[in-house]
Short mmCIF file of the C-alpha atoms (twelve columns), coordinates in Angstrom:
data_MODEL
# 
_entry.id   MODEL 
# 
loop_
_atom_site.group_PDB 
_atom_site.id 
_atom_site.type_symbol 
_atom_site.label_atom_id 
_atom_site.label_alt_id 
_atom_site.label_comp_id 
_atom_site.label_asym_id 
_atom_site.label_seq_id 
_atom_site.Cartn_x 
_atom_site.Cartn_y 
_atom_site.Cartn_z 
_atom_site.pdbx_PDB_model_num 
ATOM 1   C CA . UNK A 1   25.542 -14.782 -65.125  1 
ATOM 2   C CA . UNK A 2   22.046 -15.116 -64.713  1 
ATOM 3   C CA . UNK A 3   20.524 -18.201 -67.470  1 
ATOM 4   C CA . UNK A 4   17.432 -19.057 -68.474  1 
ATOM 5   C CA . UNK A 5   17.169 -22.771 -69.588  1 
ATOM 6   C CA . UNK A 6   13.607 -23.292 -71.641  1 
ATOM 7   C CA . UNK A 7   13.383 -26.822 -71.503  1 
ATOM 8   C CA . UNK A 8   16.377 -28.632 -70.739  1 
ATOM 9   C CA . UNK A 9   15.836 -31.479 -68.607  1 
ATOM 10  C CA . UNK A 10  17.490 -33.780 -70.697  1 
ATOM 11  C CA . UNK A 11  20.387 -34.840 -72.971  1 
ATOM 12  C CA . UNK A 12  22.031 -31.561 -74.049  1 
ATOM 13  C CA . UNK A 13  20.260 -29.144 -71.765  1 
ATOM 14  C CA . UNK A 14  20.659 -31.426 -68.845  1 
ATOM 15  C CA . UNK A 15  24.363 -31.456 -69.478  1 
ATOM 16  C CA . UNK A 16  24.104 -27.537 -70.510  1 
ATOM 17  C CA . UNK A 17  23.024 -26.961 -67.260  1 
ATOM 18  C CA . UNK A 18  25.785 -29.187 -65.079  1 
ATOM 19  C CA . UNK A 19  28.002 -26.555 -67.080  1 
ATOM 20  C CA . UNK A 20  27.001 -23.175 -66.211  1 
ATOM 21  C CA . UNK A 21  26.243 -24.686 -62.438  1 
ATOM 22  C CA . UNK A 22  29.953 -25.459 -62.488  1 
ATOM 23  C CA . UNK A 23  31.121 -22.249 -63.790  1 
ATOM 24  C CA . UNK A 24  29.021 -21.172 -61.062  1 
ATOM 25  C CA . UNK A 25  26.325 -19.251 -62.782  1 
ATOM 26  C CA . UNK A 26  22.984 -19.046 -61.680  1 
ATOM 27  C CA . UNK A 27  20.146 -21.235 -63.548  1 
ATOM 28  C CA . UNK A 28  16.340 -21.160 -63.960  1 
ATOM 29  C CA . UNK A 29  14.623 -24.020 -65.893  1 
ATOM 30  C CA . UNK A 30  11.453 -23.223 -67.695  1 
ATOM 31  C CA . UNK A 31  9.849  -26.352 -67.933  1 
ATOM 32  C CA . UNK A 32  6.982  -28.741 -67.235  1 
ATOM 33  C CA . UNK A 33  9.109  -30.375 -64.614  1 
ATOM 34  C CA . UNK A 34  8.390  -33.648 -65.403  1 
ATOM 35  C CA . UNK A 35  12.110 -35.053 -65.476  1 
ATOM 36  C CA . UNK A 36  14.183 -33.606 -62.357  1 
ATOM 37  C CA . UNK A 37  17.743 -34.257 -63.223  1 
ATOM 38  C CA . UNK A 38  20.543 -34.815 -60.014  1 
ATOM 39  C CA . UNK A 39  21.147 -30.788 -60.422  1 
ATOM 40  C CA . UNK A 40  17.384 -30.188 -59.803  1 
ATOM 41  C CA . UNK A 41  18.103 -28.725 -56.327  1 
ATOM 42  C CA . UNK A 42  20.680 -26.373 -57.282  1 
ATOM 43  C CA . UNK A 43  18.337 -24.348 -59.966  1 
ATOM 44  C CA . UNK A 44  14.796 -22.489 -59.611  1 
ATOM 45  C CA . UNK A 45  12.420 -23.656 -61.392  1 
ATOM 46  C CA . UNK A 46  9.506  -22.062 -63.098  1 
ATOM 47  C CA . UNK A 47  6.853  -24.709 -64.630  1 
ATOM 48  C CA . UNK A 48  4.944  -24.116 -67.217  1 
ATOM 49  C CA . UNK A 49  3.719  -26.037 -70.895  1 
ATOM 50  C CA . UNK A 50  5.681  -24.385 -73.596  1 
ATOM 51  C CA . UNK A 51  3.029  -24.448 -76.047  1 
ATOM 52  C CA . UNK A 52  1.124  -22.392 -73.647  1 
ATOM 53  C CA . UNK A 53  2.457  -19.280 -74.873  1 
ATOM 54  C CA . UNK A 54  -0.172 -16.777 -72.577  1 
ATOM 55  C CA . UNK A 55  1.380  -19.058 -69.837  1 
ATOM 56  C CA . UNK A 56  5.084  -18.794 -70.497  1 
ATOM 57  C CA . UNK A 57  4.308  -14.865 -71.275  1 
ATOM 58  C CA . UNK A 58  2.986  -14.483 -67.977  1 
ATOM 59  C CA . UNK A 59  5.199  -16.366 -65.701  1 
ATOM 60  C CA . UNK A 60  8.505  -14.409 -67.148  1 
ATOM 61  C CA . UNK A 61  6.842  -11.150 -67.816  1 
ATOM 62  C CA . UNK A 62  9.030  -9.029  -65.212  1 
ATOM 63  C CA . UNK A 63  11.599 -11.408 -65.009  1 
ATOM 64  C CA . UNK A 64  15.604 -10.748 -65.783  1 
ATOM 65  C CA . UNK A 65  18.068 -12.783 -67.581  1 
ATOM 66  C CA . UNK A 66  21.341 -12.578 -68.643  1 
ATOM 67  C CA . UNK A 67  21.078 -14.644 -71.458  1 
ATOM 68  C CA . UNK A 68  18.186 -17.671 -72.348  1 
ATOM 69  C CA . UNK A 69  19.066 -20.995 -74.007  1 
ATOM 70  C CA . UNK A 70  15.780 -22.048 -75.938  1 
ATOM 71  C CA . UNK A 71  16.012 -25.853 -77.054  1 
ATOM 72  C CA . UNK A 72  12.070 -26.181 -76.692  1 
ATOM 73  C CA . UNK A 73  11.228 -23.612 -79.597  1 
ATOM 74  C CA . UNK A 74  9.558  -25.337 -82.578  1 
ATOM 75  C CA . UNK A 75  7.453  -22.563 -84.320  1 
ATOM 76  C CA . UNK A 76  7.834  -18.604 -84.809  1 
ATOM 77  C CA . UNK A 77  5.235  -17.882 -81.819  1 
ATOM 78  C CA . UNK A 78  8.056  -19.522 -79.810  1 
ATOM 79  C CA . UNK A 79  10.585 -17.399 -79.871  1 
ATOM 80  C CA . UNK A 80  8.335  -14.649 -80.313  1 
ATOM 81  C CA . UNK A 81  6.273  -15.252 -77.198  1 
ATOM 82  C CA . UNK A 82  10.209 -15.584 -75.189  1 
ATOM 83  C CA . UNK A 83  11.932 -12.760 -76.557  1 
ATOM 84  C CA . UNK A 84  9.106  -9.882  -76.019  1 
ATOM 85  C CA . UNK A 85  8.013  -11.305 -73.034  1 
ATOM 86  C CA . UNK A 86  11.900 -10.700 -71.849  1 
ATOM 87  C CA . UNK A 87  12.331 -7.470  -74.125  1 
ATOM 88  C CA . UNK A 88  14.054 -4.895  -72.193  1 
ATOM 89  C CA . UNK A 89  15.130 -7.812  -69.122  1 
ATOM 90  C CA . UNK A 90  17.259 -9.850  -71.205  1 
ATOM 91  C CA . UNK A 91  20.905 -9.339  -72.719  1 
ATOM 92  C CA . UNK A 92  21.183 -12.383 -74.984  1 
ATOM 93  C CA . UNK A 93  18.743 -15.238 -76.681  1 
ATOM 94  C CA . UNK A 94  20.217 -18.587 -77.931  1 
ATOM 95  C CA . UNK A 95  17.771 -20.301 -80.091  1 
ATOM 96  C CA . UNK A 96  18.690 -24.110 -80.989  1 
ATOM 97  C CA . UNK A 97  18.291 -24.561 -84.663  1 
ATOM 98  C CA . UNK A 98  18.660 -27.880 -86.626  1 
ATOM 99  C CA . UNK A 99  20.429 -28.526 -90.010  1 
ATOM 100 C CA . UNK A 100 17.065 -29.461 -91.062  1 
ATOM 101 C CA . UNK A 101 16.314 -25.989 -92.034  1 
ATOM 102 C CA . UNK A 102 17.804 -27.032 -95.231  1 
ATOM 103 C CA . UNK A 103 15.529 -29.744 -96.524  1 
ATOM 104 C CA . UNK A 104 12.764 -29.230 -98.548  1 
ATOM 105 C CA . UNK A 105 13.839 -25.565 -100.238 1 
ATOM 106 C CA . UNK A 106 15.801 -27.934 -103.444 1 
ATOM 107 C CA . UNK A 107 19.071 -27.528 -101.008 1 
ATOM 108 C CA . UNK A 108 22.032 -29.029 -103.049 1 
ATOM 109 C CA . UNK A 109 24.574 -30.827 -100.540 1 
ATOM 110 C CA . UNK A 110 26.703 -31.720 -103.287 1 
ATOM 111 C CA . UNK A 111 27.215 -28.555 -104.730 1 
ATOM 112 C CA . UNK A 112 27.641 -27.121 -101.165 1 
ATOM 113 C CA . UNK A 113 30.519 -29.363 -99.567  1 
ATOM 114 C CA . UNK A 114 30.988 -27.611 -97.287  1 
ATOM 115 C CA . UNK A 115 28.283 -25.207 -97.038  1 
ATOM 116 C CA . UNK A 116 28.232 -22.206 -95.003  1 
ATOM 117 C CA . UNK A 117 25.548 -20.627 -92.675  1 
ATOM 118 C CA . UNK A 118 24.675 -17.719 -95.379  1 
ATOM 119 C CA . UNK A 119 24.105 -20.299 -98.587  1 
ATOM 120 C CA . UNK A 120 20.681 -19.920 -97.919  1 
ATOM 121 C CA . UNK A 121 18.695 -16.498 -97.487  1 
ATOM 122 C CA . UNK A 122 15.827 -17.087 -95.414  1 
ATOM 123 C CA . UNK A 123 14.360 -13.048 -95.827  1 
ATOM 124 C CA . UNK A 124 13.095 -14.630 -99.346  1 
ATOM 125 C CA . UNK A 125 11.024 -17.911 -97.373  1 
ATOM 126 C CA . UNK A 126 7.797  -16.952 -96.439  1 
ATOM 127 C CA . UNK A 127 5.860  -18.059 -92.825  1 
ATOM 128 C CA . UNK A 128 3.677  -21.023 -94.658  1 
ATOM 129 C CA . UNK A 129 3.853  -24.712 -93.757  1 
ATOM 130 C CA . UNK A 130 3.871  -26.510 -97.208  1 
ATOM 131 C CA . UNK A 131 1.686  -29.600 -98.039  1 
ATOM 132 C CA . UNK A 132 3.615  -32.621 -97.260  1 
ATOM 133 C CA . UNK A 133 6.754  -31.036 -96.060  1 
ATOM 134 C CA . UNK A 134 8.064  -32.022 -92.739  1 
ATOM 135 C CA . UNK A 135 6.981  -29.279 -90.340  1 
ATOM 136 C CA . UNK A 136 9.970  -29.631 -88.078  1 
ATOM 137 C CA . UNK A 137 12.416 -27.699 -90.835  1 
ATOM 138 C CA . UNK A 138 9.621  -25.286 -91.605  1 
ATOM 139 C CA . UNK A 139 9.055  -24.363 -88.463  1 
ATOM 140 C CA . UNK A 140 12.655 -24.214 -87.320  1 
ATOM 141 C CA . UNK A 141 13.355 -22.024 -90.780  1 
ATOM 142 C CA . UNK A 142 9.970  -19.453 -89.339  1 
ATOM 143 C CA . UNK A 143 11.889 -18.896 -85.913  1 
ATOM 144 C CA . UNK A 144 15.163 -18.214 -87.560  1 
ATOM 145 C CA . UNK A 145 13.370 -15.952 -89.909  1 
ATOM 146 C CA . UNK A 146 11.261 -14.057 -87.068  1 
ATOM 147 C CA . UNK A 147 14.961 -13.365 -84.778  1 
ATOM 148 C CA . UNK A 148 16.896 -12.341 -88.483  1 
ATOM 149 C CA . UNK A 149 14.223 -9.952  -88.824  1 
ATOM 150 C CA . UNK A 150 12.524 -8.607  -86.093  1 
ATOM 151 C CA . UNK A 151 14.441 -9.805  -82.786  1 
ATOM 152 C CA . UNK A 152 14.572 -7.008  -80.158  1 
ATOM 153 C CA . UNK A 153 17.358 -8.305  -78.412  1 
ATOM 154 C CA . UNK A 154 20.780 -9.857  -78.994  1 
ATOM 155 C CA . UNK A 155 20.255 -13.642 -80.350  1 
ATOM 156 C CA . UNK A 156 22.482 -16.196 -81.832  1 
ATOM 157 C CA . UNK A 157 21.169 -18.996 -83.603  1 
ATOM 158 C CA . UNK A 158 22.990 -22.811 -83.775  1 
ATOM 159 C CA . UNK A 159 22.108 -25.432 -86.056  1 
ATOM 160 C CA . UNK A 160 22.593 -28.549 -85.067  1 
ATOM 161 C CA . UNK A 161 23.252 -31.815 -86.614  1 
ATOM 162 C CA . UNK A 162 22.196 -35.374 -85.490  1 
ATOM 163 C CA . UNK A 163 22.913 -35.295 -81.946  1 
ATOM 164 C CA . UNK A 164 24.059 -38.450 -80.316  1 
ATOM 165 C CA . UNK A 165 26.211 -39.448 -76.806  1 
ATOM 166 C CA . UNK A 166 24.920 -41.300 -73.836  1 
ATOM 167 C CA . UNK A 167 20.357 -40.872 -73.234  1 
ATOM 168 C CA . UNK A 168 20.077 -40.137 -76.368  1 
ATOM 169 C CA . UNK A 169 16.551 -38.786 -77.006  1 
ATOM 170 C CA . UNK A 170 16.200 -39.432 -80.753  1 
ATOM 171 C CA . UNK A 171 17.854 -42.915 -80.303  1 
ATOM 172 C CA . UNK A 172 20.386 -42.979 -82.860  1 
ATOM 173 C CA . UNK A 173 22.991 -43.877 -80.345  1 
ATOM 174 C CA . UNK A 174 21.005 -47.067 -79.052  1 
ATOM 175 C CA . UNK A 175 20.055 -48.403 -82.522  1 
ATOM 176 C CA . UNK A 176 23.494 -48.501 -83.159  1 
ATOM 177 C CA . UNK A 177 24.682 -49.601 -79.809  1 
ATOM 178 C CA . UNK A 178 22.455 -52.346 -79.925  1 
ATOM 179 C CA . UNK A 179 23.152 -54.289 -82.707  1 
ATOM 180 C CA . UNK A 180 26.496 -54.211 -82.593  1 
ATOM 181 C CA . UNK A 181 26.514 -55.188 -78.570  1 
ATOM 182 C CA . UNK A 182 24.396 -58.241 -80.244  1 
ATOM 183 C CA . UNK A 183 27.316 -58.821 -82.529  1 
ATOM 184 C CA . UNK A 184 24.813 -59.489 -85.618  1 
ATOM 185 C CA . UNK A 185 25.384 -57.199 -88.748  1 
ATOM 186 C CA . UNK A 186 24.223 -54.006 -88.891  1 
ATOM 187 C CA . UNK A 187 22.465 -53.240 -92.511  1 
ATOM 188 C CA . UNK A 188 22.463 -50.286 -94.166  1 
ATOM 189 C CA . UNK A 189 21.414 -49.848 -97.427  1 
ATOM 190 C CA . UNK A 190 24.275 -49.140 -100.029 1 
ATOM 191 C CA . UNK A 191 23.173 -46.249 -101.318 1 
ATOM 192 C CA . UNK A 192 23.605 -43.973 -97.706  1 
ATOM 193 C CA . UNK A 193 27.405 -43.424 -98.250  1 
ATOM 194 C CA . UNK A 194 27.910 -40.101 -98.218  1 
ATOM 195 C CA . UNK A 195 30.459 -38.069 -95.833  1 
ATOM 196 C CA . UNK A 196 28.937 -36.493 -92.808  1 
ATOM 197 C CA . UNK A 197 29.397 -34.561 -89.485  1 
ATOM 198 C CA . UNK A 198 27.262 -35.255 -86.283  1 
ATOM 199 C CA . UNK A 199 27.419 -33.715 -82.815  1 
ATOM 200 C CA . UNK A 200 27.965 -35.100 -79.154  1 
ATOM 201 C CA . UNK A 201 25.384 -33.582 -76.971  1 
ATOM 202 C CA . UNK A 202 28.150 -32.628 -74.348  1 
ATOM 203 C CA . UNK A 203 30.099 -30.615 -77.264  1 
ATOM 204 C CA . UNK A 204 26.904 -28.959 -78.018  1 
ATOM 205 C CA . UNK A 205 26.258 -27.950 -74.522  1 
ATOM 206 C CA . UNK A 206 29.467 -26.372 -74.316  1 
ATOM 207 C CA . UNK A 207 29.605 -24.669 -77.253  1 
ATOM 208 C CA . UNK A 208 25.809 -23.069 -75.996  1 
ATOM 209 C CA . UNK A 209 27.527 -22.027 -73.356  1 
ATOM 210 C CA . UNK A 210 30.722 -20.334 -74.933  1 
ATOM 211 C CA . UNK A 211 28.454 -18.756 -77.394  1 
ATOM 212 C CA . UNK A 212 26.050 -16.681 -74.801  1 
ATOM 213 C CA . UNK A 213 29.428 -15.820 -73.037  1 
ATOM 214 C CA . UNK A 214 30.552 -14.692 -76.398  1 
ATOM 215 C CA . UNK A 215 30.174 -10.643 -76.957  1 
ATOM 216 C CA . UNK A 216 31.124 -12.181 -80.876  1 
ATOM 217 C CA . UNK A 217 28.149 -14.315 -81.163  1 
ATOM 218 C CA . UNK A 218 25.313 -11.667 -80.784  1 
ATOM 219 C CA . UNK A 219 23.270 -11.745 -84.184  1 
ATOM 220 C CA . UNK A 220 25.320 -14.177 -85.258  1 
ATOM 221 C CA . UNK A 221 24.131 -17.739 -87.297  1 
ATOM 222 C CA . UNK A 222 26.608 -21.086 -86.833  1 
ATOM 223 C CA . UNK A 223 26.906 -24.500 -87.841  1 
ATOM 224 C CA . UNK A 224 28.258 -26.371 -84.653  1 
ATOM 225 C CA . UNK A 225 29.290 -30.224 -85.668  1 
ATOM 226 C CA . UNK A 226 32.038 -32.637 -85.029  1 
ATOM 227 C CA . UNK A 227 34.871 -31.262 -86.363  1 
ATOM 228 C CA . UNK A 228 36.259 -34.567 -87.648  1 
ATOM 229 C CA . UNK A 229 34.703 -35.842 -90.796  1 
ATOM 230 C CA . UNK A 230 32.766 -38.911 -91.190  1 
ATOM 231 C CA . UNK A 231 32.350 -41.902 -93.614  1 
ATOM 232 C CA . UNK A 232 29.221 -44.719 -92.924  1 
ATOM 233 C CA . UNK A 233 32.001 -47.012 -92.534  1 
ATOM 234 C CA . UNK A 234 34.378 -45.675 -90.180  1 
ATOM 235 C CA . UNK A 235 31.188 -44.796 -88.117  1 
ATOM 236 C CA . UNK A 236 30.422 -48.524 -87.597  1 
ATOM 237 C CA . UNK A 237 34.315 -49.668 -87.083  1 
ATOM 238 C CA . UNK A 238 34.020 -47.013 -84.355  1 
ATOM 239 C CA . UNK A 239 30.702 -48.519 -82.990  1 
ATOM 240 C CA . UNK A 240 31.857 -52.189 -83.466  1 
ATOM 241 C CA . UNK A 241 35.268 -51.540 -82.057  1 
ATOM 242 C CA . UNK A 242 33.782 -49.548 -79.115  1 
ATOM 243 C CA . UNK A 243 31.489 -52.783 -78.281  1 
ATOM 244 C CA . UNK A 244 34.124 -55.514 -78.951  1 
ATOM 245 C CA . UNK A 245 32.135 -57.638 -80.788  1 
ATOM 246 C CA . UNK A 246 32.068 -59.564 -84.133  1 
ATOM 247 C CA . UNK A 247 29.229 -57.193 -85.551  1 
ATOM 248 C CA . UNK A 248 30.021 -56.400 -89.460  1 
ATOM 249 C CA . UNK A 249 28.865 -53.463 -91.502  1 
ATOM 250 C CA . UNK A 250 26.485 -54.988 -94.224  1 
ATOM 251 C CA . UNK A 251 25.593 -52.471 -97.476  1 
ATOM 252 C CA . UNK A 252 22.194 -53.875 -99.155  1 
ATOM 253 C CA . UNK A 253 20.312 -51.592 -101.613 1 
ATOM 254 C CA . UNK A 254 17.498 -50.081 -99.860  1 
ATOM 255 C CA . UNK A 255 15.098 -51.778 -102.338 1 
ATOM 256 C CA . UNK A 256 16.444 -55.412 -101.288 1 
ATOM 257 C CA . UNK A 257 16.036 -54.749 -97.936  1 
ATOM 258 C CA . UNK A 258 12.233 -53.462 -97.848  1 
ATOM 259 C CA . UNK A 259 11.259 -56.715 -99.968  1 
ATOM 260 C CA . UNK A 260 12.358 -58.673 -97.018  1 
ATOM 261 C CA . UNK A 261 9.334  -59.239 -94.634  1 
ATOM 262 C CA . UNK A 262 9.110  -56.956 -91.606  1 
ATOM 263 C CA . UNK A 263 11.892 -54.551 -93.253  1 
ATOM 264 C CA . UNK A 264 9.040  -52.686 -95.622  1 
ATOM 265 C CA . UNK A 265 9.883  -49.513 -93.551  1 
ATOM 266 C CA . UNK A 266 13.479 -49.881 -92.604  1 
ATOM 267 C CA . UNK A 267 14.732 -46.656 -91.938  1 
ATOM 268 C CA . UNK A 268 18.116 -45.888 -89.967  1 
ATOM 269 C CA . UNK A 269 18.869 -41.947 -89.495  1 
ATOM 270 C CA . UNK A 270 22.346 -41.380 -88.971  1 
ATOM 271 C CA . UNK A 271 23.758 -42.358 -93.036  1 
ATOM 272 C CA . UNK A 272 22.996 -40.173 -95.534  1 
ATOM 273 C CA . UNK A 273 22.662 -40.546 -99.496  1 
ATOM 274 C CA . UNK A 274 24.103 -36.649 -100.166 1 
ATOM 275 C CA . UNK A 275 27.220 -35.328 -97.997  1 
ATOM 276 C CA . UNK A 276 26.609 -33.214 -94.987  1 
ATOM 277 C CA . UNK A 277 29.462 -31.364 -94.314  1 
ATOM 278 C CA . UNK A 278 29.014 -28.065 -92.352  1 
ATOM 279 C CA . UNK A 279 31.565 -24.987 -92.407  1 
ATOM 280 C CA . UNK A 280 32.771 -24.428 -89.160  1 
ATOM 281 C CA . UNK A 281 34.894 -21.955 -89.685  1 
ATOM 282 C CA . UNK A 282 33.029 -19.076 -88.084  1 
ATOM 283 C CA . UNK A 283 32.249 -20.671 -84.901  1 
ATOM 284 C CA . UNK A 284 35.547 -21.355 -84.578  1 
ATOM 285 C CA . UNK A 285 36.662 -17.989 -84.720  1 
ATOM 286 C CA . UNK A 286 34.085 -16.396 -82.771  1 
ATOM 287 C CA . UNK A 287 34.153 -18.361 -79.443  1 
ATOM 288 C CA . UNK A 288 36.376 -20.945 -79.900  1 
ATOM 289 C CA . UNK A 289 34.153 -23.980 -80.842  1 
ATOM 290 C CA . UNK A 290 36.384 -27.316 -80.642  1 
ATOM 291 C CA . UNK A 291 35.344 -31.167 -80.422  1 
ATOM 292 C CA . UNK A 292 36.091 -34.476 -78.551  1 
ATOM 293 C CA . UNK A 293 37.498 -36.866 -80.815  1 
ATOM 294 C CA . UNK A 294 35.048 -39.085 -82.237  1 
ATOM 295 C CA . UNK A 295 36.073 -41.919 -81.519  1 
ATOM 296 C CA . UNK A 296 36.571 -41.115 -77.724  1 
ATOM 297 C CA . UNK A 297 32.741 -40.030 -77.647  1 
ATOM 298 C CA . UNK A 298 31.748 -43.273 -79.768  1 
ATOM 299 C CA . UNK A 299 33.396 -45.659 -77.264  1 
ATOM 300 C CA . UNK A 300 31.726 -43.871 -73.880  1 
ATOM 301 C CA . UNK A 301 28.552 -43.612 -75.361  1 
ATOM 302 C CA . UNK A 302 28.773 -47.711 -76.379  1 
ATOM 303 C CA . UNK A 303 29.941 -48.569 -73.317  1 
ATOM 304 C CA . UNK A 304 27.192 -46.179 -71.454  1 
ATOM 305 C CA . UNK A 305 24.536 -48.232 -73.097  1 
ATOM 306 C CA . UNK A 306 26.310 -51.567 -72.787  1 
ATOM 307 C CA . UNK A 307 26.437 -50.999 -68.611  1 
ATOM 308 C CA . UNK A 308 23.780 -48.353 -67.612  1 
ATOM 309 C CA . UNK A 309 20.501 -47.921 -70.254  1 
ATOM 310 C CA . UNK A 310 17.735 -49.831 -68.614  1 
ATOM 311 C CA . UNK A 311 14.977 -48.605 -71.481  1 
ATOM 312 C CA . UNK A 312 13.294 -50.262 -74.373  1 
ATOM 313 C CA . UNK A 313 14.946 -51.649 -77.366  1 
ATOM 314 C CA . UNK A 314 15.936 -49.492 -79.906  1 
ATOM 315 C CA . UNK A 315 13.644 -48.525 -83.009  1 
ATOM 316 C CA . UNK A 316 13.039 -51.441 -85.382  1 
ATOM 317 C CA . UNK A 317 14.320 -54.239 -82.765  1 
ATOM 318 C CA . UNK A 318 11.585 -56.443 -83.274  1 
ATOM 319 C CA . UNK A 319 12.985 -57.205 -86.251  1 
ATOM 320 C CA . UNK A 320 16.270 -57.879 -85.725  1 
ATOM 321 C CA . UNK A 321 15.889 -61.684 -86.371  1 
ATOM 322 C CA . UNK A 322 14.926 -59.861 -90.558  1 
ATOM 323 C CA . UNK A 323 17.688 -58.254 -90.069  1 
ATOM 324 C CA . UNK A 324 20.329 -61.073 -89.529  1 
ATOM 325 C CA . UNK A 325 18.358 -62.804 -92.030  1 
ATOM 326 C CA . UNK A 326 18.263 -60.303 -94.710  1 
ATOM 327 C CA . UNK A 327 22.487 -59.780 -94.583  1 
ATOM 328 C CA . UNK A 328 22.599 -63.665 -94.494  1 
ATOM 329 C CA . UNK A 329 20.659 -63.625 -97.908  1 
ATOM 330 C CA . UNK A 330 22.274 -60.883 -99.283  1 
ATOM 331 C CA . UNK A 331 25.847 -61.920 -99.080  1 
ATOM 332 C CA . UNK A 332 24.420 -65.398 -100.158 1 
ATOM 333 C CA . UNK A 333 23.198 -64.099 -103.642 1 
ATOM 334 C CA . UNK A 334 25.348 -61.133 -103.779 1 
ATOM 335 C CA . UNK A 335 23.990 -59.125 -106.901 1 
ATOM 336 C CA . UNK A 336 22.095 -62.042 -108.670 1 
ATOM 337 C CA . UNK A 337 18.328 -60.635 -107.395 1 
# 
């Protein structure tokens, strides 16, 4: 098989990549080719700015692909621009969605625990980018919209949770890793308790892969997450465990914490207020989508920072000494504030 990797020079398309080399299918990256990963001899490369879309239309008009893995596509011209440049020369699209498609359209995670792909209809959302909506979502929701409806060829769409695992490139993975490698507590306000699923990057990378390979998962929509579960707490044993410090989970109420100097904007992304559990079902049945174990994932990924990260510190750092200080006070006073 013959893949076309747009973007994918890093965390899950880097280890996307390493996959199909090893099943020994043939790869070209469509990037800027900025980052060269250790595979970058082993693939062709084709560089080009995504957001050029005359460029990208150009350099694979003519081209053939068995199947394309788009992780770089943000807005309906995206996908649009990939699939009819390939129309005709390509047997199957993968477009990498988010779970974020569900914010901001009155969503209601509580009355859909689980919820499946089809509880929301996208035909009836329009191609506008709301006032003071996030335009990530929207614009993810416009390319799912565009393939649904007018897609040419073949396409299966994934949404994706919070990704985390070792080079994380949202950071989620480091905050955490950090603080509890510095053994202080970790604070999260009290109110971000509710049951969740996240992702490993390498699980998503293989399930990409199963899915192209897939005849079932042509014009097809799935939820791919971990398959276990998750509370805030058992998240941070894991984390704390994995690190072998004396780190403690601390819940403050969001609006103790942002009184405390430097914490006006304290914002960690992995807990949740609402529950975000996904259905898996159908990407279970359709090409076999299965997990690592959590905890296995948690402690590599800890222990991958811990030895090997050489970056900057994670978001918020700077005020770690608040941090500290803030749990210290809290557990100090207790509810009397």
């Amino acid at each position: 098989m013959h893949v076309l990797m747009i973007g994918g020079t890093r965390f899950m398309g880097r280890i996307a990549v390493r996959k199909l080399l090893d099943a020994g299918d043939k790869v070209t990256v469509f990037s800027r080719g900025n980052t060269k990963p250790d595979w970058w001899n082993e693939i062709e490369h084709i560089r080009g700015d995504r957001d050029n879309i005359e460029d990208l239309k150009a350099k694979l008009k003519g081209k053939t692909f068995d199947a394309v893995i788009d992780t770089q596509a943000f807005v309906k011209e995206h996908v649009e621009s990939a699939v009819t440049a390939l129309q005709g020369n390509l047997g199957h699209y993968l477009f990498v969605s988010t779970g974020s498609v569900y914010f901001d359209i009155g969503f209601d995670f509580f009355k859909h625990c689980p919820f499946k792909e089809t509880d929301v209809d996208w035909s009836t959302i329009d191609y506008s980018f709301p006032e003071g909506v996030n335009p990530y979502g929207v614009g993810k929701r416009h390319c799912e919209k565009w393939l649904q409806e007018s897609s040419p060829v073949p396409y299966t769409i994934v949404r994706i949770p919070s990704m985390l695992g070792e080079d994380d490139n949202e950071e989620r993975s480091w905050w955490w890793s950090q603080r509890a490698l510095d053994g202080g507590p970790i604070v999260i306000p009290a109110e971000n308790r509710g049951v969740f699923r996240c992702l490993y990057a390498a699980d998503a990378a293989e399930a990409w892969v199963r899915a192209i390979k897939s005849p079932n998962a042509a014009n097809q929509t799935y939820h791919i997450a971990s398959q276990e579960i998750i509370s805030i707490e058992y998240w941070a044993k894991m984390v704390i465990d994995a690190a072998g410090t004396e780190s403690v989970l601390t819940l403050i109420p969001l609006e103790f914490i942002r009184r405390q100097k430097g914490l006006e904007d304290y914002f960690e992304r992995l807990s949740r207020d609402y529950p975000c559990v996904h259905d898996l079902t159908k990407a279970e049945q359709d090409f076999g989508f299965s997990t690592t174990p959590v905890e296995q994932w948690v402690r590599s990924t800890v222990h991958w920072y811990r030895d090997c990260y050489e970056g900057e510190d994670a978001a918020g750092y700077e005020h770690r000494d608040a941090e500290i200080a803030t749990a210290a006070k809290w557990i100090e006073r207790g509810s009397d504030w």
